[in-house]
C-alpha positions in Angstrom: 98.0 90.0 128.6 95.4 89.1 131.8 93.9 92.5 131.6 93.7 93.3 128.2 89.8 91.9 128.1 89.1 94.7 131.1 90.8 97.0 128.6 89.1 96.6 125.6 85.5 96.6 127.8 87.0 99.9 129.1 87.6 100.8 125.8 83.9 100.3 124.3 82.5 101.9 127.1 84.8 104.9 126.7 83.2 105.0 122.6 79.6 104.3 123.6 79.9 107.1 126.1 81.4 109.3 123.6 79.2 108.3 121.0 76.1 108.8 123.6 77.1 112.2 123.6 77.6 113.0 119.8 73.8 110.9 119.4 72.5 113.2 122.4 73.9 116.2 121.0 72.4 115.8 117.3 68.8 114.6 118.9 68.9 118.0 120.5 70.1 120.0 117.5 67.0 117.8 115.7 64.5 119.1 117.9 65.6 122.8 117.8 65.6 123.1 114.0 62.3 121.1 114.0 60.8 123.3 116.6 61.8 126.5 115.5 60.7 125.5 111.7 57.2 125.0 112.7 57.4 128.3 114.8 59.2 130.4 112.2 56.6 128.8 109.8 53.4 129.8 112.4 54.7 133.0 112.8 54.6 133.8 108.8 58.7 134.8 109.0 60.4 134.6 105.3 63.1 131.6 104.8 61.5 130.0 108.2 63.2 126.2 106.7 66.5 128.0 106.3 66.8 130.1 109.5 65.9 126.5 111.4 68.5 125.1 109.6 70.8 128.1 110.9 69.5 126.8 114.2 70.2 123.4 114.3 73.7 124.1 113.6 74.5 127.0 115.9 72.6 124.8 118.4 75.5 122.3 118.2 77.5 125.4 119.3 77.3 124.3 123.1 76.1 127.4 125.8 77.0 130.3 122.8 75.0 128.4 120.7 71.5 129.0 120.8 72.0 132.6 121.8 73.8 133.2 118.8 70.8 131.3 116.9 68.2 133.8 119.1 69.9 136.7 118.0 70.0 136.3 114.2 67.2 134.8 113.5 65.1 137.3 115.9 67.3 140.2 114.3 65.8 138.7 110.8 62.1 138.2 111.9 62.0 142.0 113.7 63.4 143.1 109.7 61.6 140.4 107.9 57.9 141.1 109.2 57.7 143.7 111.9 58.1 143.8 115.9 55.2 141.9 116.9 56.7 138.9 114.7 60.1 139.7 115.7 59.8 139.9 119.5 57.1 136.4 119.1 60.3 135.2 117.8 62.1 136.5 120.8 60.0 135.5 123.5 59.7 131.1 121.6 63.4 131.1 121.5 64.4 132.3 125.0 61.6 129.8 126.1 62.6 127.1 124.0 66.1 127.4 125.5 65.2 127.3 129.5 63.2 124.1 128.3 66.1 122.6 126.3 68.7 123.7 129.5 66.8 122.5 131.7 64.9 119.9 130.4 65.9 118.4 127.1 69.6 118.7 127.7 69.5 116.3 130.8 66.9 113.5 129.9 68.7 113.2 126.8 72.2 113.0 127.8 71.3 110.8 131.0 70.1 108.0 128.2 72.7 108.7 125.8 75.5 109.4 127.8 74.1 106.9 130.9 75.2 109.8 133.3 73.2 111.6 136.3 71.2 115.0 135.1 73.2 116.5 138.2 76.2 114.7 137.6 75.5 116.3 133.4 75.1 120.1 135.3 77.8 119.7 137.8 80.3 118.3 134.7 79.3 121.7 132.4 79.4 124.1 135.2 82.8 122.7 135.8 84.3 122.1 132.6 83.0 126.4 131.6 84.7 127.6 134.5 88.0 126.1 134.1 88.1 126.2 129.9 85.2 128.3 128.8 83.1 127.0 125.8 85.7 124.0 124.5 85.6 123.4 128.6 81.9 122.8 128.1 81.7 121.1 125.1 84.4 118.7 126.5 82.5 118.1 130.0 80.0 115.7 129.1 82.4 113.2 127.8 85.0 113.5 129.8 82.3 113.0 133.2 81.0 109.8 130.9 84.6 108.7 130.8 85.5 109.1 134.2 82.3 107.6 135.2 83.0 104.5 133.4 87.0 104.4 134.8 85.4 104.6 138.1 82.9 101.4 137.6 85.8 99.2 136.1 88.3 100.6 139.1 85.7 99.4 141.9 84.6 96.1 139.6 88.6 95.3 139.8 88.6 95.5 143.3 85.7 94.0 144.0 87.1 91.1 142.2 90.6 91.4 143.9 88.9 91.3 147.3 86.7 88.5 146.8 90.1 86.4 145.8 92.2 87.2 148.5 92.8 85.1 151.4 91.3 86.2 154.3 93.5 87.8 156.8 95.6 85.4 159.0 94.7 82.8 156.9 97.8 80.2 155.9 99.0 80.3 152.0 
């Protein structure tokens, strides 16, 4: 009963973490299907609304993604008006997605998800190699959960330290 309180603080940081990272992914999703509207839109390419649509889902699709979303929607702009279009279309979304790896992906899960940028690239790299794209999808929260276990682990022993008697001290 004298640790539930730590628990259910464990427990609400495990949910914002998790729901950091479901926020962070939808704000990126957001900004690819805005982004590739206006582009698609510039560009002159038919359905431009609906292909960034397409995008905005796929992009939720984490590492397969947005190079499933390049390759249909480029595949319709090169049939829809031509290769100069198609291969504009091309070179935006392979641009787009070094700036949203690099980038976008990082600043927004380090506020969302209150973790490192490293700590965000180490967890993914990690979490693809051992379990592929569900490895990857999983990383995020699972480094935001262990990240918060760690903090209440060394809060709890700071605390158990500071109340113990000093050594060779009398009961």
């Amino acid at each position: 009963e004298e640790s539930r309180p730590r628990w259910e603080r464990v427990g609400r940081n495990i949910y914002a973490t998790v729901g950091g990272f479901v926020a962070g992914a939808l704000t990126i999703a957001l900004v690819a299907g805005i982004t590739s509207a206006i582009v698609l839109s510039v560009l002159g390419v038919s359905y431009a609304f609906a292909l960034a649509l397409l995008v905005a889902l796929l992009d939720l699709i984490p590492l397969a993604g947005a190079t499933i979303a390049t390759v249909v929607v480029s595949t319709i702009a090169f049939l829809d008006s031509g290769w100069k279009i198609g291969l504009a279309a091309l070179v935006w979304f392979v641009v787009y997605q070094q700036i949203e790896n690099h980038a976008l992906y990082p600043l927004v899960y380090s506020r969302t998800v209150q973790l490192s940028p490293l700590a965000i690239l180490i967890a993914v790299l990690v979490g693809a190699s051992l379990a592929g794209i569900l490895g990857a999808l999983a990383a995020i929260p699972i480094a935001g959960t262990i990240q918060v276990l760690l903090i209440e682990l060394m809060a709890a022993r700071r605390e158990s330290t500071r109340h113990a008697p000093a050594p060779g001290a009398a009961p």
